[in-house]
C-alpha positions as a LaTeX table, in Angstrom:
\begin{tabular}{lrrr}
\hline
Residue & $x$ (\AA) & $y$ (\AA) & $z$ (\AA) \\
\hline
Unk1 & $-22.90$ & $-48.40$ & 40.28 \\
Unk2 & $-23.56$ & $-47.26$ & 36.47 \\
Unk3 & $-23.53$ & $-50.22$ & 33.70 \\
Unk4 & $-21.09$ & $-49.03$ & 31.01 \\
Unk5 & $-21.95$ & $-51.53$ & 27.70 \\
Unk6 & $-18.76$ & $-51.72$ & 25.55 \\
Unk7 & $-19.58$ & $-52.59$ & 21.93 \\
Unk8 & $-16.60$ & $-53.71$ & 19.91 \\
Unk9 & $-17.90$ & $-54.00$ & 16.31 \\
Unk10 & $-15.55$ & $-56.94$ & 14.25 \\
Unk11 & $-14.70$ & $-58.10$ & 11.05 \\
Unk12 & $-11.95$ & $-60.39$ & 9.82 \\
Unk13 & $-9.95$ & $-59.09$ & 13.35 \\
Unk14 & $-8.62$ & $-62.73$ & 14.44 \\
Unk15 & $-4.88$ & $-61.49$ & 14.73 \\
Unk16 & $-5.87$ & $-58.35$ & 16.89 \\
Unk17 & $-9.57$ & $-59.39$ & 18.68 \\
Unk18 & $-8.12$ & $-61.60$ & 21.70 \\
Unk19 & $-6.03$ & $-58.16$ & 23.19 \\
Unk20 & $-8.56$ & $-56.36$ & 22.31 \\
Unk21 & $-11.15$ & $-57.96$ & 24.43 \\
Unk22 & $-8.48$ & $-58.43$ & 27.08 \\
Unk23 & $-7.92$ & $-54.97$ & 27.26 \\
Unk24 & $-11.51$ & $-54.17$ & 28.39 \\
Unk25 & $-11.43$ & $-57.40$ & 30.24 \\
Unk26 & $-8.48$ & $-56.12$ & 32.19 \\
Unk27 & $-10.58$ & $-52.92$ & 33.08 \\
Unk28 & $-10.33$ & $-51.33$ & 36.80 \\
Unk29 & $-13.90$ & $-50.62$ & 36.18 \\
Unk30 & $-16.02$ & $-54.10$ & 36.60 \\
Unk31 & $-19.66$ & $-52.92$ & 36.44 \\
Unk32 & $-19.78$ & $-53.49$ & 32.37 \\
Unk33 & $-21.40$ & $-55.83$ & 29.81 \\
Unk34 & $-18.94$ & $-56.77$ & 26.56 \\
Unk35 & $-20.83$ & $-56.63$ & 23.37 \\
Unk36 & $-18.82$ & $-58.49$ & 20.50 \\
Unk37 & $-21.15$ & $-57.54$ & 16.88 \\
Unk38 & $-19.24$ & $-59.97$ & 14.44 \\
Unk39 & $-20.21$ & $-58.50$ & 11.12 \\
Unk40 & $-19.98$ & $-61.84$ & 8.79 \\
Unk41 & $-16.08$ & $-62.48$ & 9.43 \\
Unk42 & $-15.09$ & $-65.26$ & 7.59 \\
Unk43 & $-12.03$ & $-65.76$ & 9.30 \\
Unk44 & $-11.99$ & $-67.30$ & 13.14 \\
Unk45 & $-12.81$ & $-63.91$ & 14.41 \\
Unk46 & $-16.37$ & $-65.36$ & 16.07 \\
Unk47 & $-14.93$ & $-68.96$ & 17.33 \\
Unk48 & $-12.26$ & $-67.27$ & 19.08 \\
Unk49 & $-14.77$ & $-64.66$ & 20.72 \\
Unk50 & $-16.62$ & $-67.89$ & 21.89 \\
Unk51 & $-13.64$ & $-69.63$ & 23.27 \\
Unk52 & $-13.86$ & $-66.57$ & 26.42 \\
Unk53 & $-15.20$ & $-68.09$ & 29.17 \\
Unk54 & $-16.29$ & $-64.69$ & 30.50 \\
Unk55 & $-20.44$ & $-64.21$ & 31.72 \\
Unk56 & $-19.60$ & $-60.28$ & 30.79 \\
Unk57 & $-19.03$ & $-61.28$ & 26.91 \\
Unk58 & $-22.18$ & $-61.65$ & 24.69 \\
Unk59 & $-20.99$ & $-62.50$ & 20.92 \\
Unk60 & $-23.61$ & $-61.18$ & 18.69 \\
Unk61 & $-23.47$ & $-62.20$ & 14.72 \\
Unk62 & $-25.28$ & $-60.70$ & 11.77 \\
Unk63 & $-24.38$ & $-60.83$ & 7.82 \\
Unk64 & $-21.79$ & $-58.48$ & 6.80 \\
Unk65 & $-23.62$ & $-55.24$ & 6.90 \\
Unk66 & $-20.56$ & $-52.97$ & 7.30 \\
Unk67 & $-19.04$ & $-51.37$ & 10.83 \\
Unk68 & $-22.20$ & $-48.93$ & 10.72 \\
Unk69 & $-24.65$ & $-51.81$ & 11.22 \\
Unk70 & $-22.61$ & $-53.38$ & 14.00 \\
Unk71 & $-22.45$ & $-50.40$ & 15.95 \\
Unk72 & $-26.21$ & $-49.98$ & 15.90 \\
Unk73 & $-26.79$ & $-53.64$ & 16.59 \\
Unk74 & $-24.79$ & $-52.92$ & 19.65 \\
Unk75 & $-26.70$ & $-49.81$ & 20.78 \\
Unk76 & $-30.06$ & $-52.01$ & 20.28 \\
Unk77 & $-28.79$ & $-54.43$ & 22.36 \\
Unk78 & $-27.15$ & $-52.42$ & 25.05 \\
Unk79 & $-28.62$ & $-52.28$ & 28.77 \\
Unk80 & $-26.15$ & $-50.09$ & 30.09 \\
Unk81 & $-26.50$ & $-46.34$ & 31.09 \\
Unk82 & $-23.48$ & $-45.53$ & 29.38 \\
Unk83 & $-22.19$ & $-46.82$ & 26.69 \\
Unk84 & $-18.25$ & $-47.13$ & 25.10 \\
Unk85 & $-17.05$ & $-48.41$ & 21.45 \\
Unk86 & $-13.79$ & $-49.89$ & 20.57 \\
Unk87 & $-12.73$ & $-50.89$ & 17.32 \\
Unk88 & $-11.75$ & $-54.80$ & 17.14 \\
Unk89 & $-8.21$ & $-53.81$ & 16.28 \\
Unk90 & $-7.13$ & $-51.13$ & 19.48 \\
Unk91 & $-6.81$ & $-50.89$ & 22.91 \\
Unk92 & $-7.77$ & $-49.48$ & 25.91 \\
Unk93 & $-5.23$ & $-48.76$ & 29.16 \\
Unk94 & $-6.94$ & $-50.48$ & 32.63 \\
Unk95 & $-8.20$ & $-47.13$ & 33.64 \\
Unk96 & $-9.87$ & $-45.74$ & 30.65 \\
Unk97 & $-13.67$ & $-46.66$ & 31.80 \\
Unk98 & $-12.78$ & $-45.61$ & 35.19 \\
Unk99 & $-11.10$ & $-42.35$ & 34.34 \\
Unk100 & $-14.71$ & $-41.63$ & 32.00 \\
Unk101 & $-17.44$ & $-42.58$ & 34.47 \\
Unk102 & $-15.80$ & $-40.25$ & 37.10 \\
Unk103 & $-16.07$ & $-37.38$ & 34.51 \\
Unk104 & $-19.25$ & $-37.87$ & 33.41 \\
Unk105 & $-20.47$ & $-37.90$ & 36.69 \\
Unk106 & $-18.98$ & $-35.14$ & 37.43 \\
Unk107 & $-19.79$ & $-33.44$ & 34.23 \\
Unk108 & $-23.98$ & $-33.69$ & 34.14 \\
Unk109 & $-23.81$ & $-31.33$ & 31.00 \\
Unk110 & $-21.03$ & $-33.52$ & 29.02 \\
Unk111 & $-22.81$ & $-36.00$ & 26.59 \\
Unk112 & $-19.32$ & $-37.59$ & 25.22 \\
Unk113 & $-16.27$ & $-38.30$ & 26.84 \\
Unk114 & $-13.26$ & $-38.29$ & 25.30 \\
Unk115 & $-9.17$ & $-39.06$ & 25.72 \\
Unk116 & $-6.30$ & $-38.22$ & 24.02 \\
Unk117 & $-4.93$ & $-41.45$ & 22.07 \\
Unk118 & $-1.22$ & $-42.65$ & 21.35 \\
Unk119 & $-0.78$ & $-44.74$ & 17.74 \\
Unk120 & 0.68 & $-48.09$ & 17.82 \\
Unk121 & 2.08 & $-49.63$ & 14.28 \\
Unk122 & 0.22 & $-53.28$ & 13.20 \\
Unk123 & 2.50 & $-55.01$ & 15.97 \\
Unk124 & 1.41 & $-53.34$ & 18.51 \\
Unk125 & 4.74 & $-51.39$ & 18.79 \\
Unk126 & 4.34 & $-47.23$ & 20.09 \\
Unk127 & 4.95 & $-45.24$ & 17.33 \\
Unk128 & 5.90 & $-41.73$ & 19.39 \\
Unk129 & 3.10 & $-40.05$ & 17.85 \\
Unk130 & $-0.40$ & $-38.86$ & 19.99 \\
Unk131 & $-3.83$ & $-37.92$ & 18.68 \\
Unk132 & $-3.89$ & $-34.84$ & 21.17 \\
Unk133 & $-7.48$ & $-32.67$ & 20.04 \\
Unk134 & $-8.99$ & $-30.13$ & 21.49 \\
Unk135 & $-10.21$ & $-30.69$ & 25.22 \\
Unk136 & $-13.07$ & $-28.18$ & 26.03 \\
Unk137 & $-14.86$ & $-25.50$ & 25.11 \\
Unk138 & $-16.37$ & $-27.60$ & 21.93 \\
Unk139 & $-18.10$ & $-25.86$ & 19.59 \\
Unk140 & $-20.15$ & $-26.51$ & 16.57 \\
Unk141 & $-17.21$ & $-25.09$ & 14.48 \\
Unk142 & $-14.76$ & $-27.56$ & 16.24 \\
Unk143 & $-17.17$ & $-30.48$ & 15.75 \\
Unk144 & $-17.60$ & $-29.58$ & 11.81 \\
Unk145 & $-14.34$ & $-28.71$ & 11.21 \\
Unk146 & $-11.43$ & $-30.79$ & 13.25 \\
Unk147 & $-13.51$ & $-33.89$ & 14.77 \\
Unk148 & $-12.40$ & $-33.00$ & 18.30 \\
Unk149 & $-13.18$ & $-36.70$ & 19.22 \\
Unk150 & $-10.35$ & $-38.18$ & 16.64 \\
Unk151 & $-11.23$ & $-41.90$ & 16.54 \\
Unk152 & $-14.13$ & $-44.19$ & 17.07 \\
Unk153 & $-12.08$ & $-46.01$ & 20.10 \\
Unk154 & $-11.46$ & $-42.87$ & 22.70 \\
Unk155 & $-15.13$ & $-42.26$ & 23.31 \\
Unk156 & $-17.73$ & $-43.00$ & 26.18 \\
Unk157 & $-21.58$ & $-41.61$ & 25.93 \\
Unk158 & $-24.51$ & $-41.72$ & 27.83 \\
Unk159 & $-27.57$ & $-43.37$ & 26.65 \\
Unk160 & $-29.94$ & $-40.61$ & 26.61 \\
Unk161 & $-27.35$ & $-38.98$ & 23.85 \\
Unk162 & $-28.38$ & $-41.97$ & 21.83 \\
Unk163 & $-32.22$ & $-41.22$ & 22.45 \\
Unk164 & $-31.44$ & $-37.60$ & 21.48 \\
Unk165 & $-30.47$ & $-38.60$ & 17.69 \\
Unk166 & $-32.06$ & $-41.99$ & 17.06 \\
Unk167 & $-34.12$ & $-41.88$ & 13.91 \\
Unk168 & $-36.59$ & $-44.93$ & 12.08 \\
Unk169 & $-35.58$ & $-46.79$ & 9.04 \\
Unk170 & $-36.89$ & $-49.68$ & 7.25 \\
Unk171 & $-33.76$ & $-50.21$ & 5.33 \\
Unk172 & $-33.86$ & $-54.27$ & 6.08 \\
Unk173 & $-37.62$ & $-54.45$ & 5.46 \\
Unk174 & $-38.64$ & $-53.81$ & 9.18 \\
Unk175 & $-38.94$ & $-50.58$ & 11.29 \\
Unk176 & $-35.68$ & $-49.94$ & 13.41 \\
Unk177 & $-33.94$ & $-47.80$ & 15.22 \\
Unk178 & $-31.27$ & $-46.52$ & 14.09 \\
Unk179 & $-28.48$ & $-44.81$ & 15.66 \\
Unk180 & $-25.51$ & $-44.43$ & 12.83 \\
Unk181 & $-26.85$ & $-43.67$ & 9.39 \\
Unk182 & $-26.42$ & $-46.93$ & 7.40 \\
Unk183 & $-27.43$ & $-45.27$ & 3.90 \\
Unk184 & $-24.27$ & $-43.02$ & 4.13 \\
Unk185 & $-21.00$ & $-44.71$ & 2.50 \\
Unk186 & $-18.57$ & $-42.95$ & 4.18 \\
Unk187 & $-17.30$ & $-41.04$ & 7.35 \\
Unk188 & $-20.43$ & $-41.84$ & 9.40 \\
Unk189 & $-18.50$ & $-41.63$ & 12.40 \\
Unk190 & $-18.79$ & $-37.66$ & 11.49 \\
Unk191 & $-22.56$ & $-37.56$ & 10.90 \\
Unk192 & $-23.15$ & $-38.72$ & 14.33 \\
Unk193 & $-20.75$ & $-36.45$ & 15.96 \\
Unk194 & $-22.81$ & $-33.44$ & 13.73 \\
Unk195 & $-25.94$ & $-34.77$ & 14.90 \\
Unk196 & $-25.40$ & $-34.89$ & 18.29 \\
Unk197 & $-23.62$ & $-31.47$ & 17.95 \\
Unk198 & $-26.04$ & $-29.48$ & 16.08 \\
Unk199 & $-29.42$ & $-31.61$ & 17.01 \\
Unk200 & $-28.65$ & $-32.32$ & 21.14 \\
Unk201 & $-27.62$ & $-30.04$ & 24.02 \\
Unk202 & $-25.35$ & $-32.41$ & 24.98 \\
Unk203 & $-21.79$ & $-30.86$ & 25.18 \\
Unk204 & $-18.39$ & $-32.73$ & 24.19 \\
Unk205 & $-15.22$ & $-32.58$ & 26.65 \\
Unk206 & $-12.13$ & $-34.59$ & 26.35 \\
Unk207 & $-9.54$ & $-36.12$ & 29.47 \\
Unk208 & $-6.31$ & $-35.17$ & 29.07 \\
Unk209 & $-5.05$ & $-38.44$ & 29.52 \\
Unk210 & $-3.81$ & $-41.17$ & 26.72 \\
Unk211 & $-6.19$ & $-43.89$ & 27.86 \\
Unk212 & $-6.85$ & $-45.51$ & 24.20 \\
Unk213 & $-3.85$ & $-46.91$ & 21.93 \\
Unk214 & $-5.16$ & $-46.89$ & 18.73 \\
Unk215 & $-3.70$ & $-48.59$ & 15.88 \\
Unk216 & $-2.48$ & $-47.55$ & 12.12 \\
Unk217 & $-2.84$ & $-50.43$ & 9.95 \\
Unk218 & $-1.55$ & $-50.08$ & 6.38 \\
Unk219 & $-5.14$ & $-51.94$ & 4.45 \\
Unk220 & $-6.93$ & $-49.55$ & 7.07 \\
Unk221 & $-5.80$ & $-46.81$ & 5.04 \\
Unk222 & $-7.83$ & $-46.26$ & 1.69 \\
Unk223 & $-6.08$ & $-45.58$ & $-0.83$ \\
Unk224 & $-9.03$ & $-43.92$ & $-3.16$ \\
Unk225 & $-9.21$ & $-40.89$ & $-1.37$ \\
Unk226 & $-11.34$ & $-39.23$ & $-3.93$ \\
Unk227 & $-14.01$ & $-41.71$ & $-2.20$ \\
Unk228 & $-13.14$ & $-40.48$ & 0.96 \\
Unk229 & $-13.96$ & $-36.89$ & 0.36 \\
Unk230 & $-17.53$ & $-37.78$ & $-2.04$ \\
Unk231 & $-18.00$ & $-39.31$ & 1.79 \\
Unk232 & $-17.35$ & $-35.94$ & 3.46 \\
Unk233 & $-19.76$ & $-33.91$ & 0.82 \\
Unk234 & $-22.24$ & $-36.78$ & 1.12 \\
Unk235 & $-22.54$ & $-36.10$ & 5.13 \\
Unk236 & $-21.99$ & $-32.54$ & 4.43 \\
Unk237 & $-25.20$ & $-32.28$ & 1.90 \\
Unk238 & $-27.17$ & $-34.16$ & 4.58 \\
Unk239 & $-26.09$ & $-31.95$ & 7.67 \\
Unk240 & $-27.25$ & $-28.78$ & 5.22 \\
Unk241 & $-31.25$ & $-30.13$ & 5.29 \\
Unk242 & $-31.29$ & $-29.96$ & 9.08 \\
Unk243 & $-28.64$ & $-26.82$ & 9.70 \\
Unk244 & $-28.76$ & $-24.98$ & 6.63 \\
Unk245 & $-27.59$ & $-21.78$ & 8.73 \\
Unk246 & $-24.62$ & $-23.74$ & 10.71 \\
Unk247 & $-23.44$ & $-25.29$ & 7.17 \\
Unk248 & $-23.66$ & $-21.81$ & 5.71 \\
Unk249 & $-21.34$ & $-20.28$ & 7.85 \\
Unk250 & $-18.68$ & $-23.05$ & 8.51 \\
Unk251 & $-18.78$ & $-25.12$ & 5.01 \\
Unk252 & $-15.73$ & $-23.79$ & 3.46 \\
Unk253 & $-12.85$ & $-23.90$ & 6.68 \\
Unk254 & $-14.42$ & $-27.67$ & 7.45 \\
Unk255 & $-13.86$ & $-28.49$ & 3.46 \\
Unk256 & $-10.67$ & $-27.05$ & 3.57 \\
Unk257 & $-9.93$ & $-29.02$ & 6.63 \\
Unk258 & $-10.76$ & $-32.03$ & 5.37 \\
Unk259 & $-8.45$ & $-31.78$ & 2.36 \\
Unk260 & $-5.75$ & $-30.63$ & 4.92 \\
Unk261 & $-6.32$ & $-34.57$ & 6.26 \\
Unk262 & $-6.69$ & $-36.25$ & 3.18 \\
Unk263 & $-3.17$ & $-34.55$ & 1.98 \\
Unk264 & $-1.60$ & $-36.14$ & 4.87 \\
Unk265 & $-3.64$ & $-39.39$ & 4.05 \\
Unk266 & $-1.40$ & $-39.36$ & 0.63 \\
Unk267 & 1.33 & $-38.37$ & 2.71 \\
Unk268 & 1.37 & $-41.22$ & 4.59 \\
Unk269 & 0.69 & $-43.61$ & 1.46 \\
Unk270 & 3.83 & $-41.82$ & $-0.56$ \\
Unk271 & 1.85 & $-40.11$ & $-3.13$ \\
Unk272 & 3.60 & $-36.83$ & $-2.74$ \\
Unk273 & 1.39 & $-35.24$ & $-6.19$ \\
Unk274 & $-1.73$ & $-36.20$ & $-4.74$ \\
Unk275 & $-0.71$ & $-34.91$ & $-1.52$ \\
Unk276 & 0.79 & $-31.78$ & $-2.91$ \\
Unk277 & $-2.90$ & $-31.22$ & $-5.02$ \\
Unk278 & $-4.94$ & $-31.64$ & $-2.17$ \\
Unk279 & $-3.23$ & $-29.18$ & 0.15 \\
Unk280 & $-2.91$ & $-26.28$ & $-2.58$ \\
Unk281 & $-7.05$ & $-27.25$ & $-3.00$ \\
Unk282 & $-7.03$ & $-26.94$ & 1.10 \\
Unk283 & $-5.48$ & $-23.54$ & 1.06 \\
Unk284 & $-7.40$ & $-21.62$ & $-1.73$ \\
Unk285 & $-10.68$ & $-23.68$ & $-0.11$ \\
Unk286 & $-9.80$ & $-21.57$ & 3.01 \\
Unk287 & $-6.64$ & $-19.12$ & 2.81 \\
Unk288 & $-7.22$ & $-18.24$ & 6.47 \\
Unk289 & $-6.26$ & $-22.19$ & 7.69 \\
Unk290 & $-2.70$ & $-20.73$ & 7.08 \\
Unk291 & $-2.90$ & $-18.41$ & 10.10 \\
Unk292 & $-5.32$ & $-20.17$ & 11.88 \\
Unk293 & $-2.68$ & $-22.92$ & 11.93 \\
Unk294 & 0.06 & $-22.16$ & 10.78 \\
Unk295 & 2.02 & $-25.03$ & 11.95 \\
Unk296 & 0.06 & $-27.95$ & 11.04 \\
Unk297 & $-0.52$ & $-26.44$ & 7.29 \\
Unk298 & 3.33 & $-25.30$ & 7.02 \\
Unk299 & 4.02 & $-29.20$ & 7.78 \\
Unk300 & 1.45 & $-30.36$ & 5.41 \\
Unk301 & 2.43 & $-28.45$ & 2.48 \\
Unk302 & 6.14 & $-28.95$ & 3.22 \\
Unk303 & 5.97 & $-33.06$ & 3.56 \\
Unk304 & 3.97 & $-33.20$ & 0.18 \\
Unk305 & 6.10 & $-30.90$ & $-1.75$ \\
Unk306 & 9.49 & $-32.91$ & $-0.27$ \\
Unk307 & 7.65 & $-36.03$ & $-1.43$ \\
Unk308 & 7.08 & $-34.81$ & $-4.29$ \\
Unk309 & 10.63 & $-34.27$ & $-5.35$ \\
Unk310 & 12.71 & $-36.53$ & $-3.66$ \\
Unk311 & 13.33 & $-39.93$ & $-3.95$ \\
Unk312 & 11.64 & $-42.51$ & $-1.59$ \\
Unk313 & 14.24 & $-43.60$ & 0.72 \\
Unk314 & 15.78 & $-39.79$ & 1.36 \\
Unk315 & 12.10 & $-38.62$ & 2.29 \\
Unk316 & 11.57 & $-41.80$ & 4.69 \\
Unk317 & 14.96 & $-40.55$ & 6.94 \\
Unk318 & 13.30 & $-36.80$ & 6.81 \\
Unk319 & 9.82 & $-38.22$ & 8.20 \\
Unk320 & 11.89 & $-40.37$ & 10.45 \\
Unk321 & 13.39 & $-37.41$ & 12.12 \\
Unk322 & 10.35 & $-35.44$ & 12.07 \\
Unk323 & 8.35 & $-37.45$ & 13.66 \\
Unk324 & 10.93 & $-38.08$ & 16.46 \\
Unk325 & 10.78 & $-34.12$ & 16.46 \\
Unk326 & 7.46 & $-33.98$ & 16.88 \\
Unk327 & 6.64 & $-36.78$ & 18.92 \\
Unk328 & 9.20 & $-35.17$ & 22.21 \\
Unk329 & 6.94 & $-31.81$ & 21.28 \\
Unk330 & 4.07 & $-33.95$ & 22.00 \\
Unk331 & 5.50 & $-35.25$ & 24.61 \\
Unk332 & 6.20 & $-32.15$ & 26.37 \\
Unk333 & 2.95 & $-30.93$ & 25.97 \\
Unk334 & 1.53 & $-34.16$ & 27.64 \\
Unk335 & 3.77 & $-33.64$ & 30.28 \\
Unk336 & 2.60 & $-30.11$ & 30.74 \\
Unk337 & $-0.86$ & $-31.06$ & 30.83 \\
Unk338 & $-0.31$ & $-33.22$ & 33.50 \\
Unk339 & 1.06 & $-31.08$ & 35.81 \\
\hline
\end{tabular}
């Protein structure tokens, strides 16, 4: 029976940590090893990870060093021949390792597996709404442009993926390996998924199946987006020393694409002419996005000009009933996929 090692990389988490680590406690799937990295929380994040009396759990602590760090702490300390991450804040259905170890045995050519995800609010509470990307057929231009994975917490991997992308750094004074690229201040999560995309033959392929609930918490979302897309060109610039061809071609739609998500980021933290500036900058990035989909754009552009117009509380009962609207489309297309 493969070891899975599940890495859940913490900081300041004590409301959330004890269901998470239930959650993969709770697993159908027994053969795994629980790696808590407790990145210098200052709250009672680590002394309630030590009150589990559970052999499986091995708390590991370092100085805060950022989510980045943890992760590759993790992968350093891993003995399993596949390993998961989930964030300290979201859960995982029983199934979820279960459902991944059967496809990546049955899938020798699939590096990363990946679910579809349902949002929960800071309470826990469903919020009707799915992360629902692109299942198969992966490509680099997915990869670069739409993050087909979604979120950090729907993903399993096999080890030798990590030995395909590892790289040395002395950044703390002593040779390491490093598996997440600790230099970059932003949207790291993306330079590994390029990596493995453009530097591995290891191909991507999502379950349709919600097996991760992952949460939206309000201080989770930055408010400085301008940060969040200096990330994006940071990993970007990067990606362009080792793939100059691959950046070449896709650059502009995976800019414009980004924007697209960062308008929806202001969206969703009511700043309807921020919003409204970075989809028009989304558009002219990449006119084409508006036929390529036409759907998600339309809604984009629509919700930031609304927001930008009307007053608070009218545009909260229009999102209200959109979401409801699109969360029975979502729905539906679950359904559909299941059958």
């Amino acid at each position: 029976m493969k070891l899975i090692s599940v890495i859940v990389p913490v900081y300041n988490l004590e409301q959330y940590i004890v269901e998470t680590i239930q959650s993969v406690l709770a697993q159908t799937y027994k053969h795994f090893e629980l790696i808590v990295i407790d990145d210098g929380s200052t709250d009672k994040t680590p002394e309630i990870c030590e009150e589990f009396q559970e052999p499986k759990l091995k708390l590991i602590r370092q100085r805060n060093k950022g989510a980045n760090a943890a992760r590759n702490a993790g992968v350093r300390a891993a003995k399993g021949d596949y390993i998961a991450f989930l964030d300290g804040d979201d859960l995982w259905f029983p199934e979820k390792l279960a459902k991944h170890i059967e496809h990546l045995e049955q899938s020798p050519e699939v590096g990363i597996s990946y679910s579809q995800s349902a949002f929960i609010d800071e309470a826990g509470n469903p919020m009707g709404l799915y992360q629902m990307p692109k299942l198969t057929d992966i490509t680099v231009r997915d990869v670069l442009c739409r993050n087909p994975i979604s979120n950090g917490s729907c993903a399993v991997l096999r080890q030798e993926v990590f030995e395909g992308i590892k790289f040395q750094d002395d950044l703390y004074g002593t040779a390491e390996d490093f598996y997440w690229d600790e230099r970059l201040q932003g949207s790291q999560d993306l330079d590994c998924w390029f990596r493995i995309a453009l530097k591995t033959d290891w191909k991507m392929e999502g379950i349709p199946e919600i097996l991760t609930l992952y949460r939206v918490n309000s201080h989770g979302l930055s408010a400085n987006l301008l940060k969040k897309q200096e990330s994006w060109e940071q990993v970007m610039e990067k990606t362009r020393e080792y793939a100059p061809d691959e950046v070449a071609q896709w650059e502009n739609p995976a800019r414009a694409y980004h924007l697209r998500y960062l308008a929806r980021r202001a969206v969703t933290l009511r700043d309807g002419m921020t919003a409204l500036k970075l989809c028009r900058q989304a558009i002219a990035t990449h006119p084409q996005m508006v036929l390529e989909e036409p759907k998600r754009t339309g809604v984009t552009l629509v919700a930031a000009t609304i927001l930008s117009v009307l007053p608070t509380p009218i545009y909260q009962q229009l999102e209200d009933l959109g979401m409801k609207v699109g969360g029975w489309f979502q729905k539906r297309q679950i359904f559909q996929y299941k059958t």
